[in-house]
C-alpha positions as CSV (number, residue, x, y, z in Angstrom):
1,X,1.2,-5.5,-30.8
2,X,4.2,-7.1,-28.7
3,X,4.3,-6.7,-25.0
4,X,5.7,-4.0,-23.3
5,X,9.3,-4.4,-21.5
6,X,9.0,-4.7,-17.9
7,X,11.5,-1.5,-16.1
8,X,11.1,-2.0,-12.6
9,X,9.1,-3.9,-10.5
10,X,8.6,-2.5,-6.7
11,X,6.7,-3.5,-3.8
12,X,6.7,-1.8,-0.7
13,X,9.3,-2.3,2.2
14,X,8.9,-5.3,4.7
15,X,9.3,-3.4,7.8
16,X,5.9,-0.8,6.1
17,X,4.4,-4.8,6.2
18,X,5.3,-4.8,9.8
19,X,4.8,-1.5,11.4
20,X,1.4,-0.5,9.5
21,X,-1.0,-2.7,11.1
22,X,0.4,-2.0,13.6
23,X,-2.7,-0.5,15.0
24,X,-4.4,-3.4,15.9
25,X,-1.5,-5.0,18.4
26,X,-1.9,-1.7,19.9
27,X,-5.6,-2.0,20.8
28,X,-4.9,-6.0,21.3
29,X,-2.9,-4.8,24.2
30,X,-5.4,-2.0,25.1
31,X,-7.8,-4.7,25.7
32,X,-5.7,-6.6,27.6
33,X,-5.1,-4.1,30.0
34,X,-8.8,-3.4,30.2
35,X,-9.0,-7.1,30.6
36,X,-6.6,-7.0,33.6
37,X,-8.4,-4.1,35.4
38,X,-12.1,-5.5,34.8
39,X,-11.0,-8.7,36.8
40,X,-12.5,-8.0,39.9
41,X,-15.7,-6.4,38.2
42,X,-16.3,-9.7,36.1
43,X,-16.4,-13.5,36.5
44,X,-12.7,-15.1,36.0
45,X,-14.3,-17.3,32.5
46,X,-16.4,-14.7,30.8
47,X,-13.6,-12.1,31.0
48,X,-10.7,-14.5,29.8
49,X,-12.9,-15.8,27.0
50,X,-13.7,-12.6,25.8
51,X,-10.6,-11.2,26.5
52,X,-8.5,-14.1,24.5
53,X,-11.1,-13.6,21.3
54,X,-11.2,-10.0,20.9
55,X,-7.3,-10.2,20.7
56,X,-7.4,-13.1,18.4
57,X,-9.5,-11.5,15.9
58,X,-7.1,-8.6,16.6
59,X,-4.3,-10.2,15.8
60,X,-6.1,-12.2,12.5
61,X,-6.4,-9.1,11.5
62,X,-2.8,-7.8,11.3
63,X,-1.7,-10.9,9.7
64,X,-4.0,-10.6,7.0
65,X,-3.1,-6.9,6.4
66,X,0.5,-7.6,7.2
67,X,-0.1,-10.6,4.2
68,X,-1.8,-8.0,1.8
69,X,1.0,-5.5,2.2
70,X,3.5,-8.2,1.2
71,X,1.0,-9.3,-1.8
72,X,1.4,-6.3,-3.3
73,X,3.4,-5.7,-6.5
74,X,4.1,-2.2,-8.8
75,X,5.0,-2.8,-12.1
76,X,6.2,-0.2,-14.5
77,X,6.5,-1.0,-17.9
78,X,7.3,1.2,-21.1
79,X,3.8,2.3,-21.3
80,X,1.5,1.5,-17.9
81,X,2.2,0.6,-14.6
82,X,0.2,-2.2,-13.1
83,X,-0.6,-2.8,-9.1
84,X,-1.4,-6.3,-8.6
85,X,-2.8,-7.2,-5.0
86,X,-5.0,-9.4,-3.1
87,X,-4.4,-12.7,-0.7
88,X,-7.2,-14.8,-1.4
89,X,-8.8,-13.1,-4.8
90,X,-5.8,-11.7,-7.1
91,X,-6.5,-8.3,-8.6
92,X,-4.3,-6.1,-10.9
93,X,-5.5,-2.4,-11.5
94,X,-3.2,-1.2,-14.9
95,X,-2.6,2.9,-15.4
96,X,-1.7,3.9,-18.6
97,X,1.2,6.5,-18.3
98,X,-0.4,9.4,-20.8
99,X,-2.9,10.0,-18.6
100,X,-0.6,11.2,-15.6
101,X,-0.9,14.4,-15.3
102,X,1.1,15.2,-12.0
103,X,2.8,13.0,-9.1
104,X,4.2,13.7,-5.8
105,X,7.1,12.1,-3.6
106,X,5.9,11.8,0.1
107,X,7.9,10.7,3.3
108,X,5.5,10.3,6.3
109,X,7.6,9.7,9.4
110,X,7.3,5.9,8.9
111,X,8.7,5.9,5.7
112,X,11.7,8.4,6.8
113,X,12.2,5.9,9.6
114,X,12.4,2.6,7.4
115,X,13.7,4.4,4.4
116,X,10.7,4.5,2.2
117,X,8.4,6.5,0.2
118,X,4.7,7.1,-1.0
119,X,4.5,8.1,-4.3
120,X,1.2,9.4,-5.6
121,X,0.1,10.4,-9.3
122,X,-2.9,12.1,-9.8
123,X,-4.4,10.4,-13.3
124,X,-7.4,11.3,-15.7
125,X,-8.3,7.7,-15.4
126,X,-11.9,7.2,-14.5
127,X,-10.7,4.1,-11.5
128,X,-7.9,5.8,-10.3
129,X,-7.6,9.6,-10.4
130,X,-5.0,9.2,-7.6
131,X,-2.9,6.4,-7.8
132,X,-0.6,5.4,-5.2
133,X,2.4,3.3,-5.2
134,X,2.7,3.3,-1.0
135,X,5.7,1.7,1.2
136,X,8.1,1.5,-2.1
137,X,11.8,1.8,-1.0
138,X,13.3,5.9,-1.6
139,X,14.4,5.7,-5.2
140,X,14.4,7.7,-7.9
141,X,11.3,6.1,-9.2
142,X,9.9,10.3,-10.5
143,X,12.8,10.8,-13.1
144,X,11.5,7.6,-14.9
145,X,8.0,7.6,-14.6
146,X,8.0,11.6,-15.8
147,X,10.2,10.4,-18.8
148,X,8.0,7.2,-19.5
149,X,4.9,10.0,-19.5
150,X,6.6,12.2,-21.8
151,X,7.3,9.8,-24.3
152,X,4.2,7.9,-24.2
153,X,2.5,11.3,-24.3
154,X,4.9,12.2,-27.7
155,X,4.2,8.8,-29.0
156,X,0.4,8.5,-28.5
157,X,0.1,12.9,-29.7
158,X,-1.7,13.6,-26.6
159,X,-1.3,17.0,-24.8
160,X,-2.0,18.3,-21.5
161,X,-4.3,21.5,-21.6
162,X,-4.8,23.1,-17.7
């Protein structure tokens, strides 16, 4: 059996990288301010210590979700699509395409403000009954995968009973 031919390959939208963790520069900040009132209350060394490693952590933490958002990578082939992940430990989940049985286009306000798009396919697959490919720039990515699960469904004789 040859390999199938590789369509489209997406990952999501740097500026979803940047603005999703987000969160935790938000509370770095939070406890810097709290950090800033609690002076008086506490001695100078133990405050800036803790202080300076809560927001460190803090801010490993975004990096390493802001580098796991860029590690991601949707493939969509003639007959699955694959989501390949992970910084340290590599991990590829593969759907195959006849068992989608209905998908959705959403636009959060993040993704209307950076121009992208979550698109989620609910699946009869046992991992994944929703699958998500989250961030991906607005394209037209629906018209193709619903004629990709048409065709595999044709090709493979499997129907869809509700």
């Amino acid at each position: 059996m040859e390999p199938s031919k590789q369509l489209r390959q997406l990952r999501p939208k740097n500026l979803y990288a940047v603005f999703y963790p987000v969160k935790y520069l938000f509370f770095a900040s939070l406890i810097m301010a709290g950090g800033y009132y609690l002076k008086p209350y506490l001695p100078e060394d133990i405050l800036r210590y803790s202080v300076a490693g809560l927001v460190g952590i803090l801010l490993i933490f975004y990096i390493l979700h802001f580098l796991y958002i860029k590690s991601i990578v949707y493939t969509v082939t003639e007959e699955q699509i694959s989501f390949k992940r992970g910084i340290f430990t590599i991990t590829t989940d593969y759907i195959e395409l006849y068992r989608v049985l209905d998908f959705t286009s959403v636009r959060s306000f993040l993704l209307r403000f950076i121009g992208g798009m979550t698109f989620k396919m609910e699946t009869t697959d046992k991992s994944h009954p929703v699958f998500e490919l989250t961030g991906i720039p607005k394209t037209n990515i629906e018209h193709l995968i619903r004629q990709l699960v048409e065709e595999n469904r044709s090709r493979k004789n499997v129907y869809v009973t509700e």
